[in-house]
LOFI-460136 format. One record per residue (C-alpha): residue number from 1; x, y, z. Coordinates in nm, 2 decimals, m for minus. Layout:
BEGIN
    nr     east    north       up
   NUM        X        Y        Z
...
# end
This chain:
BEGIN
    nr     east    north       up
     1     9.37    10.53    10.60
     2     9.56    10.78    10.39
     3     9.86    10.59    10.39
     4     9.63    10.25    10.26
     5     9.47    10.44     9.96
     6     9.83    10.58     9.87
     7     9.93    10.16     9.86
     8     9.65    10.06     9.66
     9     9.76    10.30     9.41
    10    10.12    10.17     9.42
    11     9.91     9.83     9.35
    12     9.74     9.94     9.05
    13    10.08    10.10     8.90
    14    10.29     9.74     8.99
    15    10.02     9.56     8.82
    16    10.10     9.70     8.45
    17    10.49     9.74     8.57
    18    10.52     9.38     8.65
    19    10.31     9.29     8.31
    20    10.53     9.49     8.07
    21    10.86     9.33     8.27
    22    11.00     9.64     8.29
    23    11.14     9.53     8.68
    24    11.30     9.21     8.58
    25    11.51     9.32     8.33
    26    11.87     9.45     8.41
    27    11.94     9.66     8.13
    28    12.28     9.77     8.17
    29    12.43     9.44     8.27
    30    12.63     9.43     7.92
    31    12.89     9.22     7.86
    32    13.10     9.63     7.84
    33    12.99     9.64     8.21
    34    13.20     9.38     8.32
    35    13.53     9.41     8.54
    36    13.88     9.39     8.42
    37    14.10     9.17     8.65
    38    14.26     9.38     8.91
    39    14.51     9.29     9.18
    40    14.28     9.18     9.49
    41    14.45     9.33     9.79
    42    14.42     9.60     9.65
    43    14.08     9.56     9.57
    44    14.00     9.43     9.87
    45    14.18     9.75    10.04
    46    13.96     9.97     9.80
    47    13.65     9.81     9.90
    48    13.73     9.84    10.31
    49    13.75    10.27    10.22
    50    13.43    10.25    10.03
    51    13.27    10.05    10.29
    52    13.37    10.33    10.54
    53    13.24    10.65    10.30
    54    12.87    10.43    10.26
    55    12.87    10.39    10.63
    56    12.82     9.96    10.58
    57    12.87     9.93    10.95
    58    12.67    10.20    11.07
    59    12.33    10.04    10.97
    60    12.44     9.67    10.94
    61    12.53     9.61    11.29
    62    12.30     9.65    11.60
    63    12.45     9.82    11.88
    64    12.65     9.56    12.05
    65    12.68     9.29    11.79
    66    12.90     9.20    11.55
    67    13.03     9.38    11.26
    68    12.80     9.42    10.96
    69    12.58     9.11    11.10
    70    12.27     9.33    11.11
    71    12.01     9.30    11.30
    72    12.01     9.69    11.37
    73    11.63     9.82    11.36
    74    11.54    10.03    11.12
    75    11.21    10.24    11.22
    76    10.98    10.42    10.91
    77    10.68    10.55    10.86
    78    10.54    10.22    10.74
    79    10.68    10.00    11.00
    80    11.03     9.85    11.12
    81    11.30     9.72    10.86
    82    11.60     9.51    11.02
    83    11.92     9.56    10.84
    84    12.09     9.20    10.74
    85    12.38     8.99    10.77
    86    12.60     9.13    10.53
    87    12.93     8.91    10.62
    88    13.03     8.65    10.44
    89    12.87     8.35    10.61
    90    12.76     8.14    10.36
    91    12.38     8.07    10.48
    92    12.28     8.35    10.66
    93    12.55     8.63    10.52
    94    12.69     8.73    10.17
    95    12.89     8.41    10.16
    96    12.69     8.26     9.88
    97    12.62     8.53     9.65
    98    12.85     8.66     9.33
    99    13.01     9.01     9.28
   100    12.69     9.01     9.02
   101    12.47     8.93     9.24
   102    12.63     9.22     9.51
   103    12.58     9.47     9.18
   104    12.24     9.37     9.12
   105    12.17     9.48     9.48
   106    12.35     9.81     9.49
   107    12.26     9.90     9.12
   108    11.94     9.79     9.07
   109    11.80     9.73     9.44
   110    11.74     9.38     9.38
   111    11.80     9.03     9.64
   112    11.99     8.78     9.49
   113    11.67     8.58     9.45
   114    11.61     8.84     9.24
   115    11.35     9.02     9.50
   116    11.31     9.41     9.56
   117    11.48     9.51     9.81
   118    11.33     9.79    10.04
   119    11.49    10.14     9.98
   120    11.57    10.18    10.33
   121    11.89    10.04    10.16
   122    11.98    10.34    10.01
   123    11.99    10.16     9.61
   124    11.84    10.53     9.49
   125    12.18    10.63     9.57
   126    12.41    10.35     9.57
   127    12.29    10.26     9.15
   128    12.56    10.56     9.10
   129    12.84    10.34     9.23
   130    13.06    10.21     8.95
   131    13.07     9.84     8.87
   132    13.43     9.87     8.95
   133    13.36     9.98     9.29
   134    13.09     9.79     9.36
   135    13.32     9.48     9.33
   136    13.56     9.65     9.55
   137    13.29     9.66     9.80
   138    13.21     9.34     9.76
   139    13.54     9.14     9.76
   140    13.60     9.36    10.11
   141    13.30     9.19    10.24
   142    13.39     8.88    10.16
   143    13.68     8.89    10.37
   144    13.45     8.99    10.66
   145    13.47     8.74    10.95
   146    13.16     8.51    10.87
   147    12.88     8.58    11.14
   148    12.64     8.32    11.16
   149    12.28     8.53    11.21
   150    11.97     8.50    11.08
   151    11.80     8.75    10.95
   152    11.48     8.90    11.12
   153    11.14     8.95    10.97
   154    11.03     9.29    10.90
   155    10.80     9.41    11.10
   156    10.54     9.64    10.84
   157    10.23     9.71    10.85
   158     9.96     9.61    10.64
   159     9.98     9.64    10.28
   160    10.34     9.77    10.29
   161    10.47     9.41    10.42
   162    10.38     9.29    10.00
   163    10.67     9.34     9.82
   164    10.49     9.36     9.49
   165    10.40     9.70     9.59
   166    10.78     9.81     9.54
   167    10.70     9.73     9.13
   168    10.46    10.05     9.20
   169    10.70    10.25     9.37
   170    11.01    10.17     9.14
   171    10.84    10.28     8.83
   172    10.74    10.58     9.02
   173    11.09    10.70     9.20
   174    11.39    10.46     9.10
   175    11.54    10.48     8.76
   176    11.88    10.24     8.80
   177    12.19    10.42     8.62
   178    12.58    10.49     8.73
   179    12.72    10.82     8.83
   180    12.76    11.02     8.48
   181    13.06    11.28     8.52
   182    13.00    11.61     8.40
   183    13.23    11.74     8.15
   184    13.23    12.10     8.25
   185    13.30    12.05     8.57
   186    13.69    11.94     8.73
   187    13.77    11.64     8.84
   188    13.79    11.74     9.19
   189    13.42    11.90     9.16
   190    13.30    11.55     8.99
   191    13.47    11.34     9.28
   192    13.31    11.49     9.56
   193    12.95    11.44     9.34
   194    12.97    11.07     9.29
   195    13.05    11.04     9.67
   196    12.82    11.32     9.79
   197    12.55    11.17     9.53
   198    12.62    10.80     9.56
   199    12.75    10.62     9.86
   200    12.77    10.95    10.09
   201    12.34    10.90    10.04
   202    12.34    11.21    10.14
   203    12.00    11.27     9.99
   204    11.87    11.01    10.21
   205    11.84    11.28    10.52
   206    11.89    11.62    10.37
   207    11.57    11.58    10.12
   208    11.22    11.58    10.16
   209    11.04    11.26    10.13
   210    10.66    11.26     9.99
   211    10.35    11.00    10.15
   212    10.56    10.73     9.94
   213    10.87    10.77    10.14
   214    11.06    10.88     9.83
   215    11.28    11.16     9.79
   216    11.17    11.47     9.59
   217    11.39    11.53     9.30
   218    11.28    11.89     9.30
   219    11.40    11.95     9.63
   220    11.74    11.74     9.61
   221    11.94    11.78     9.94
   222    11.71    12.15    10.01
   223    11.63    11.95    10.36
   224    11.38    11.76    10.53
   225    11.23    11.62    10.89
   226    11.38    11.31    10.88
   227    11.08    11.05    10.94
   228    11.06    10.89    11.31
   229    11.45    11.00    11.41
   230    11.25    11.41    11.42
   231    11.56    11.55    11.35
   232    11.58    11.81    11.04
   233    11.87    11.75    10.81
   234    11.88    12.15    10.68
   235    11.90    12.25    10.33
   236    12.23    12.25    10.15
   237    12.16    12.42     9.87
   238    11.97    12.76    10.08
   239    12.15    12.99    10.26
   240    11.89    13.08    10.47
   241    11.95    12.71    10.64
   242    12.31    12.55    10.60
   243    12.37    12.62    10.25
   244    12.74    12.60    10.25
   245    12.78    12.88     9.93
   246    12.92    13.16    10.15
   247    13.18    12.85    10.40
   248    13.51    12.90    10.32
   249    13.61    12.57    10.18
   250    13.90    12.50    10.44
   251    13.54    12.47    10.70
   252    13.36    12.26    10.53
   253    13.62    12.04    10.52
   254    13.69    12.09    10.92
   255    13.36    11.99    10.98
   256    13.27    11.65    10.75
   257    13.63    11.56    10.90
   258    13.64    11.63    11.25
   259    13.27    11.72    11.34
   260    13.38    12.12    11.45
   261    13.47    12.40    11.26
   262    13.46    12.76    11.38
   263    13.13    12.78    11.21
   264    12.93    12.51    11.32
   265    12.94    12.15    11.50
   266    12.79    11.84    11.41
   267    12.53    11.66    11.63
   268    12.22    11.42    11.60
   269    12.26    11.18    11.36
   270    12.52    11.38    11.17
   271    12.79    11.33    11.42
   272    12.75    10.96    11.40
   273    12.77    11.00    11.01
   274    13.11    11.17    11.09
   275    13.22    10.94    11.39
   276    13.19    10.62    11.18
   277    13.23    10.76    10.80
   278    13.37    11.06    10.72
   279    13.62    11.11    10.91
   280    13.80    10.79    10.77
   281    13.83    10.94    10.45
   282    14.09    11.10    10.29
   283    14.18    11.46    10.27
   284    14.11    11.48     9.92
   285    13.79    11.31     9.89
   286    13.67    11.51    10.20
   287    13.80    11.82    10.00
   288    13.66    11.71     9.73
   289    13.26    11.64     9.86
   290    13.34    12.02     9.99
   291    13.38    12.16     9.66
   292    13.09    12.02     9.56
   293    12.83    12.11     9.85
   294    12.98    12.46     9.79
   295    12.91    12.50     9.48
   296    12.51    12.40     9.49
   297    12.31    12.64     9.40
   298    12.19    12.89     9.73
   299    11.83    12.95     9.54
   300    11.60    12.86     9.81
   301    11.38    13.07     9.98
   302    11.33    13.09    10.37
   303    11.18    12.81    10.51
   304    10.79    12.89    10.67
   305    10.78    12.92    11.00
   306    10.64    12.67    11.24
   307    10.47    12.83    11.47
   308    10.25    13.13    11.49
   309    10.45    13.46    11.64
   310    10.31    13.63    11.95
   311    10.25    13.99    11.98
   312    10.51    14.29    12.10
   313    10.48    14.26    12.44
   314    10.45    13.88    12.47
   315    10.75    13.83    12.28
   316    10.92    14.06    12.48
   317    10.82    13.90    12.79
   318    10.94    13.56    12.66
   319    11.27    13.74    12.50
   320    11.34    13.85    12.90
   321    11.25    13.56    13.03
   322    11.51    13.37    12.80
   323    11.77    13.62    12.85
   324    11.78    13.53    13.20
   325    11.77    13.15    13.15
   326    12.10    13.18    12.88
   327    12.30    13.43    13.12
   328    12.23    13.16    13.39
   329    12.27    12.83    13.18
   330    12.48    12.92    12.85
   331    12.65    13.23    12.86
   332    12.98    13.07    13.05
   333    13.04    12.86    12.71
   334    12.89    13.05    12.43
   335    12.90    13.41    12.59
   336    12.75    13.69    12.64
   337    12.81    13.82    12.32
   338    12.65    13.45    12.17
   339    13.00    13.41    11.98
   340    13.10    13.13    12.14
   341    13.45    12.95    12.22
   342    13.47    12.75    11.89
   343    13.57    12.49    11.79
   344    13.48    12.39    12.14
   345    13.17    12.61    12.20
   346    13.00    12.66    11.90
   347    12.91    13.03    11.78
   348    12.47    13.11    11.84
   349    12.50    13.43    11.68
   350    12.50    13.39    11.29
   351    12.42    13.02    11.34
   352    12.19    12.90    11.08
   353    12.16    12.56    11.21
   354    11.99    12.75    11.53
   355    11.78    13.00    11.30
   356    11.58    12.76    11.06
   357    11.20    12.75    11.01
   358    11.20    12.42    11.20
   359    11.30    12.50    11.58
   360    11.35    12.09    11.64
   361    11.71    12.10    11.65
   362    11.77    12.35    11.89
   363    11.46    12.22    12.10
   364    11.61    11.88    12.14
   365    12.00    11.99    12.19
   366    11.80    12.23    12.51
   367    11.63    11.92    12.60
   368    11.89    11.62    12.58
   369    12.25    11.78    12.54
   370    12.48    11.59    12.29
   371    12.81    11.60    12.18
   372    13.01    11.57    11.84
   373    13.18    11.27    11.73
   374    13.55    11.20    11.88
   375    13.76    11.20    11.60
   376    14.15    11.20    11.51
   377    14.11    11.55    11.46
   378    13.88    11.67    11.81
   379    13.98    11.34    12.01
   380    13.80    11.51    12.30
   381    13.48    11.65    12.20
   382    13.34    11.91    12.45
   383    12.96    11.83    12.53
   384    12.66    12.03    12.59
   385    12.46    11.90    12.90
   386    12.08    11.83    12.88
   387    11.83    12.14    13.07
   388    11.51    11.88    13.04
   389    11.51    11.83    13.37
   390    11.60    12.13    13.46
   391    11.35    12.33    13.24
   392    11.02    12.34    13.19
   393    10.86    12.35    12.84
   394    10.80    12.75    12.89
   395    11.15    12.81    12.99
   396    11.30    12.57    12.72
   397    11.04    12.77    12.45
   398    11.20    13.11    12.59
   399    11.56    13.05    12.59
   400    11.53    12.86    12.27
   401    11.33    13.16    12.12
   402    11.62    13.43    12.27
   403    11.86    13.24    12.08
   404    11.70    13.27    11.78
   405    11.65    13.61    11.81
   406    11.91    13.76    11.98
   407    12.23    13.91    11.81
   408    12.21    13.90    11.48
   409    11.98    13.59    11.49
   410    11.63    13.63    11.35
   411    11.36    13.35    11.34
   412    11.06    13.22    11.47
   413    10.97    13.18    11.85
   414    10.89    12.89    11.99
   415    10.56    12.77    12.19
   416    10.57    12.55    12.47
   417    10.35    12.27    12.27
   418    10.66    12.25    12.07
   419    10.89    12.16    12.29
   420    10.65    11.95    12.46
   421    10.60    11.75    12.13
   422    11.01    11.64    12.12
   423    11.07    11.60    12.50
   424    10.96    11.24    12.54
   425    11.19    11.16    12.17
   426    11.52    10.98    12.29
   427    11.86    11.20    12.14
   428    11.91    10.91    11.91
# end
């Protein structure tokens, strides 16, 4: 019912947005906006690397189809989007549109028919995309083998299945406008912005959404559960989570590359980020989006904690309980000690991906294993098995809690509701 009121009110806002024509106008389609000629292999080339740092294929293929023919479910709060064709088959694909048409859609979230598109499609982020990239992007596409597939329906609920509602949430969220260098900053620094900021989307997981499924602009990139997937993308800009302010740049780099660094691994829907994106991109621009997440500001405070702490003896009861169940289970690869083997074995002690207010990550590694991505640089990931089985909610909320408070580790326990609440959620 909440969820209907909050639609209603994007009605009422579309109404006067639609009236005023404020979503039908393009304003920075200027005749200054348009393309020089530029040699097309090369653009084409250009457009195949940008294609990997978005992650095109990622959402716009469905597991065992064809390249970028869609078809891959998207699952939200308000129902299920399906990603479309994107190749360049003529009636069901990109075939037919313009490079305008392809900038209209990454820069201003709009269909060629002149539509709004959904922001699953990450526009919010792609609008900072140059013109000059976004026809790199697009001539790439259109060398894409053409896959004849029709697009499926969405599947949303009532009201969000009107697309006049969007008019509401545009004026609201989405304000259309190209990636702006910053003059005090290097070039290096301003690189690794536009890609971190624009098609990287990283704000897409690692910020909070609100009851409209937008991103908070206060709280850019300073985390968030991301909706349906129940994995939390931590905060990048609070040390207390993963803020990166205190990495030494030559790990951050190790890690959006290969997926390991003797700091921290990759998993959930990160490692398939850097399985089928990052790790395609070049040294520099990796380097680059390091500088960046390095520099962001490590303001935040601590997270709140999720659950309510049990008393001194209860805790200590769980804490022994736990210590058992990791000198059985986990010590052999992460040690005694909790310092790990890395890059194979990642470190617990110190590890702020373990110690965050949200316990969900570390409750659903416990419960389903997982592994980083294989990449050119860790070919042959090591895994971590699943205990779900194995466990029991009370001995997965122990050994889960001992980690987090073992060593130089301090955070919230965990109750067995908690881990009850993720075990039935697939890894992926």
């Amino acid at each position: 019912m909440k969820r209907i009121l909050l639609a209603l009110l994007l009605l009422i806002i579309a109404v006067p947005a639609i009236l005023i024509g404020m979503e039908f106008i393009d304003h920075d389609d200027a005749p200054a906006q348009q393309p020089v000629p530029v040699n097309t292999e090369q653009q084409v080339a250009r457009g195949a690397y940008l294609a990997r740092a978005g992650d095109c294929m990622a959402c716009h293929t469905a597991r065992g189809g064809q390249p970028y023919a869609g078809g891959r479910a998207i699952p939200t709060p308000f129902g299920t989007l399906y990603a479309p064709n994107i190749t360049a088959d003529k009636e069901t694909g990109l075939g037919s549109w313009s490079a305008k048409d392809f900038w209209r859609a990454l820069h201003h979230g709009k269909a060629k028919d002149g539509s709004f598109l959904y922001p699953a499609f990450p526009y919010p982020n792609y609008t900072k995309v140059t013109r000059e990239d976004a026809d790199a992007l697009f001539a790439y596409l259109q060398t894409v083998k053409p896959v004849r597939q029709v697009n499926q329906e969405h599947a949303l609920r009532f009201p969000y299945n009107y697309r006049i509602l969007l008019a509401g949430w545009r004026a609201l969220y989405f304000t259309p406008g190209s990636y702006a260098p910053e003059d005090k900053q290097s070039v290096e620094w301003n690189r690794g912005a536009y890609l971190v900021q624009g098609l990287g989307h990283c704000s897409a997981c690692h910020t909070t959404r609100n009851a409209f499924g937008a991103t908070m602009d206060k709280s850019d990139l300073a985390g968030g559960l991301i909706p349906i997937m129940n994995w939390y993308a931590p905060s990048l800009t609070s040390d207390a989570e993963a803020g990166l302010g205190k990495w030494e740049t030559e790990h951050i780099t190790a890690l959006l590359k290969t997926g390991v660094s003797p700091r921290s691994t990759v998993f959930g829907p990160m490692a398939e980020v850097v399985g089928q994106s990052l790790q395609h991109l070049n040294d520099s621009d990796i380097r680059a989006m390091a500088v960046y997440l390095k520099s962001l500001p490590q303001n935040d405070p601590p997270p709140a904690l999720d659950t309510a702490q049990p008393d001194k003896a209860t805790a200590d009861r769980i804490l022994q309980t736990g210590s058992k169940i990791y000198e059985q289970q986990c010590a052999e690869c992460h040690k005694a000690n909790g310092q790990g083997m890395p890059p194979a074995y990642p470190p617990m002690s110190g590890n702020r991906a373990l110690t965050m207010g949200s316990a969900v990550n570390p409750i659903r590694m416990v419960l389903n294993g997982g592994f980083p991505p294989a990449t050119e640089g860790n070919p042959r990931p090591y895994g971590m098995p699943p205990f779900g089985q194995a466990l029991n909610d009370q001995e997965v909320a122990a050994v889960v809690s001992y980690i987090r408070n073992s060593w130089e580790n301090r955070a919230g326990f965990v109750s067995p509701q908690e881990v009850n609440r993720y075990r039935s959620i697939p890894l992926d």
